[in-house]
C-alpha positions in Angstrom: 20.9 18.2 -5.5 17.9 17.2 -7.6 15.2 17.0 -5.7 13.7 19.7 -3.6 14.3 18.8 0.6 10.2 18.5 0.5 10.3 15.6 -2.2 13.2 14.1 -1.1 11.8 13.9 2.1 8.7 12.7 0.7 10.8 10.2 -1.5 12.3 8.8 1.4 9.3 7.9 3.7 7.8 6.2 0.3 11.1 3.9 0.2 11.3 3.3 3.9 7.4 2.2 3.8 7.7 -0.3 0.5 11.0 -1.7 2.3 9.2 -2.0 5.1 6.5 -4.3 2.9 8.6 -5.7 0.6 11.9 -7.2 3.6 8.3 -9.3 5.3 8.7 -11.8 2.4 11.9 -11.6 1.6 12.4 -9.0 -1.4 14.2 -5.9 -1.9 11.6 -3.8 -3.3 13.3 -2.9 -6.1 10.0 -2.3 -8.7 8.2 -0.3 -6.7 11.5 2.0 -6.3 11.9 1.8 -10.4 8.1 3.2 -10.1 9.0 5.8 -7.9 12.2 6.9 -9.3 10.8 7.0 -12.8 8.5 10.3 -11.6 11.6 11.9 -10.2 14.8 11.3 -12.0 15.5 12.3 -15.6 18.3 9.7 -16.0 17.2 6.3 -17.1 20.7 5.3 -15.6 20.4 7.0 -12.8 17.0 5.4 -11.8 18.6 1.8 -12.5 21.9 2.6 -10.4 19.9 3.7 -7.3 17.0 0.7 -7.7 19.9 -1.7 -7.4 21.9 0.1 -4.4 19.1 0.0 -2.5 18.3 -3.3 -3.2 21.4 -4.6 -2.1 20.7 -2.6 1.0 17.8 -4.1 1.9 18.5 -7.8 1.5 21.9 -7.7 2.8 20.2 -7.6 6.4 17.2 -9.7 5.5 20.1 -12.9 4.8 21.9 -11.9 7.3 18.5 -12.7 9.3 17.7 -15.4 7.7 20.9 -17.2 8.0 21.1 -16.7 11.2 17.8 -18.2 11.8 18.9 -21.2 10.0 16.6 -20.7 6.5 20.1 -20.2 4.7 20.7 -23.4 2.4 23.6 -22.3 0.4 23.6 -26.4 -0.6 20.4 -26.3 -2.1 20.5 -22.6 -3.6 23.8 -23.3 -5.1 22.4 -24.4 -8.7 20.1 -20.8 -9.0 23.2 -18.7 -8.1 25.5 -20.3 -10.2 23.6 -19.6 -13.6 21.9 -16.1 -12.3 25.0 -14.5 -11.3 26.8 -14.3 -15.2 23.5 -13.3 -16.7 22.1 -10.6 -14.5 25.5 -9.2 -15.5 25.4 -9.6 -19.7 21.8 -8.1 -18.7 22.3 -5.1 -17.1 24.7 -4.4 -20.0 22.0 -4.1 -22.5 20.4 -1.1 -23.4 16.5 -1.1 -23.2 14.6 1.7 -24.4 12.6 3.1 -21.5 9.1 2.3 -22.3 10.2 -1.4 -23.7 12.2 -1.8 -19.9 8.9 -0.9 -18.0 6.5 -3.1 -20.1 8.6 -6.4 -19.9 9.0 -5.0 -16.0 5.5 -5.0 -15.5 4.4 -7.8 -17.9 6.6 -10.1 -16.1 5.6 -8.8 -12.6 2.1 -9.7 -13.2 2.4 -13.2 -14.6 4.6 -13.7 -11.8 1.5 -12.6 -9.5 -1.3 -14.2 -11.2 0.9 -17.6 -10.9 1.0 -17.3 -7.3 -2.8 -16.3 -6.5 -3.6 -19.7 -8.5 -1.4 -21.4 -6.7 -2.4 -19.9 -3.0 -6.2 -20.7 -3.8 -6.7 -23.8 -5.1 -5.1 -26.2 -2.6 -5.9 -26.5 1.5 -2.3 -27.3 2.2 0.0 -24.7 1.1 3.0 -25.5 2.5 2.8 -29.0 0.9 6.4 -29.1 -0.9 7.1 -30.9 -4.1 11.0 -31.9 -4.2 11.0 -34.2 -7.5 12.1 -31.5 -9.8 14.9 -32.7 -12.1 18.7 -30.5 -11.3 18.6 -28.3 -14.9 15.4 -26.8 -13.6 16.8 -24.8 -10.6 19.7 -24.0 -13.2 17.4 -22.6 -16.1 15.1 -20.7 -13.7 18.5 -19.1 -12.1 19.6 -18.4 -16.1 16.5 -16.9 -17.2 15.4 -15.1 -14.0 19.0 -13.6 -13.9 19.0 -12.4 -17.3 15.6 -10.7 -16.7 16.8 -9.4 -13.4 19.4 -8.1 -15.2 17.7 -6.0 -18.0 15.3 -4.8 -15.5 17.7 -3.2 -12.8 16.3 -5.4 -10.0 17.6 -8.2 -8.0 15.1 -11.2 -9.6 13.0 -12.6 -6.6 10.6 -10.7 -6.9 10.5 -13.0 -10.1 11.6 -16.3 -8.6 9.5 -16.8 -5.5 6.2 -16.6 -7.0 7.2 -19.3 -9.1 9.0 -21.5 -6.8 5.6 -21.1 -4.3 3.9 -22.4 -7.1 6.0 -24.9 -7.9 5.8 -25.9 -4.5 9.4 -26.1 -4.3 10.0 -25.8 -0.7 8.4 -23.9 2.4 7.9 -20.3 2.0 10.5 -19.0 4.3 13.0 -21.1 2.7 11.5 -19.3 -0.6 11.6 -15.8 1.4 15.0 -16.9 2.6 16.1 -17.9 -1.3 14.8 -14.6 -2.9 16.8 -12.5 -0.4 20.1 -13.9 -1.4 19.2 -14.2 -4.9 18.2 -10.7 -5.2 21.4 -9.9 -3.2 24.1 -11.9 -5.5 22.0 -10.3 -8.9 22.3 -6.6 -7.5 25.4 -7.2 -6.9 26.0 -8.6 -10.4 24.4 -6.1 -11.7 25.9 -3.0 -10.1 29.4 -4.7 -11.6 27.2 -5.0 -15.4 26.9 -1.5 -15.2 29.7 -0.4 -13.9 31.7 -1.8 -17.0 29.0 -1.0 -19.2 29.8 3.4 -17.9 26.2 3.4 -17.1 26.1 3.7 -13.4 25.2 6.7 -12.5 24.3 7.5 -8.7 23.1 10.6 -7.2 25.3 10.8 -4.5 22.8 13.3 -2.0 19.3 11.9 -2.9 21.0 7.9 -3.3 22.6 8.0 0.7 19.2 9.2 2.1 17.3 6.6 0.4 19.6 4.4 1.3 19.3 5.6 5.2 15.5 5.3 4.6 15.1 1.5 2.7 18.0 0.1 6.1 15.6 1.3 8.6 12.5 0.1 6.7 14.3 -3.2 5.7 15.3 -4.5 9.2 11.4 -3.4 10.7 10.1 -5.8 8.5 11.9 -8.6 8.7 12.5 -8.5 12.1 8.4 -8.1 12.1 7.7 -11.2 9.9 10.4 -13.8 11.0 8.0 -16.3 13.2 5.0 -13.4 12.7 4.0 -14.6 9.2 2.5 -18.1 8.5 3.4 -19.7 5.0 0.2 -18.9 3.1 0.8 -15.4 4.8 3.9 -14.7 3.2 2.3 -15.8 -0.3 -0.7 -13.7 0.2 1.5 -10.7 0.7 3.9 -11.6 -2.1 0.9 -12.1 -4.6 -0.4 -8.5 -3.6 2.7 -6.8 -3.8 4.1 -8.1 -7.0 0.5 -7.8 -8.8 -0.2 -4.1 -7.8 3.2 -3.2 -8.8 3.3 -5.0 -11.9 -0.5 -3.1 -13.0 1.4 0.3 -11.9 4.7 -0.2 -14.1 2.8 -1.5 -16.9 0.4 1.1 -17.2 1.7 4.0 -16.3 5.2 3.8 -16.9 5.3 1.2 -19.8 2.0 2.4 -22.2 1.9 5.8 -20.1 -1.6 5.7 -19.3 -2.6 7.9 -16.8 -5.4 7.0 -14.4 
């Protein structure tokens, strides 16, 4: 066991609480557990591996949820999947130093973030959707965001759905709905990149009780947000979340500042 049973128990609230968060709009919550994992884990692998499980925990029952509820468009999500699902897998097969992993983390968190905030403040109707976007641009955001997802150790739509809000792409819970099976599909790749790359590396004790804690957290919140959160909600919370994490990873894991 690595942990003591006080910090693991600590560990596992802080999961359950950013699952919790992070299942209301649709994500896994995989930076935040990066962030947390980096101040208790030694192995770089080992902090990947366990991200991604959990992950894949998390948005497994949030599309289950969705689908069920009928925000599922396989159809119209087709074209992301297709490109994301290759490259999150030739990117978690690279090898990133640590601090360049957390700085392109965190860097990429925050433009995310700041995209979204512009795009949640400067119209009065957010939920007004723009569908003229030619086909290649769902396939090359599914390609890039996949590779990044990839490199990063996190399922991507944490990546995607700020940009698709402020692309205006569709309405937000058919974003939340997207990210949840995009995230799922790139964990999944993901967990296979390292696999074949020998760099998954799961601590089997301290990985099944986060795993108990990010379930429980995961179905409160999305069974709290589904027809709880209104549109510009679900992009207020997204914008938060992904811009506080994003600050965190880049300072103090990326440049290790401490403050």
């Amino acid at each position: 066991m690595l942990l003591t049973l006080p910090e693991l128990v600590l560990l596992m609230l802080g999961f359950l609480v950013i699952a919790t968060l992070y299942s209301s709009v649709g994500f896994g919550g995989g930076s935040s557990y990066l962030a947390l994992l980096a101040l208790v884990f030694v192995s770089f692998f080992a902090i990947r591996s366990t991200a991604l499980i959990c992950n894949l925990v998390v948005v497994s029952g949030s599309s289950y949820l969705y689908w069920k509820k009928g925000h599922l468009d396989f159809k119209k999500f087709l074209p992301f999947i297709v490109t994301s699902i290759p490259l999150a897998f030739l990117g978690a097969r690279f090898r990133l130093s640590e601090n360049t992993f957390f700085i392109i983390l965190g860097a990429a968190l925050i433009i995310s973030a700041l995209a979204l905030i512009y795009q949640t403040t400067k119209g009065k109707n957010s939920e007004e959707v723009n569908p003229n976007y030619p086909p290649y641009v769902t396939y090359f955001l599914g390609a890039g965001i996949g590779l990044l997802s990839g490199l990063v150790g996190i399922g991507g739509g944490i990546f995607l759905a700020p940009i698709l809000n402020h692309m205006k792409w569709d309405k937000s819970i058919k974003i939340a709905a997207l990210a949840s099976f995009f995230i799922l599909v790139n964990s999944i790749s993901g967990i296979g990149g390292l696999l074949t790359k020998g760099t998954f590396e799961f601590p089997w004790i301290e990985g099944i009780s986060l795993v108990v804690a990010v379930f429980i957290g995961g179905q409160i919140g999305i069974r709290l947000s589904l027809g709880k959160l209104t549109g510009n909600g679900i992009k207020v919370v997204t914008a938060i979340l992904v811009l506080l994490v994003g600050i965190r990873v880049l300072l103090a894991n990326g440049l290790q500042l401490e403050f």
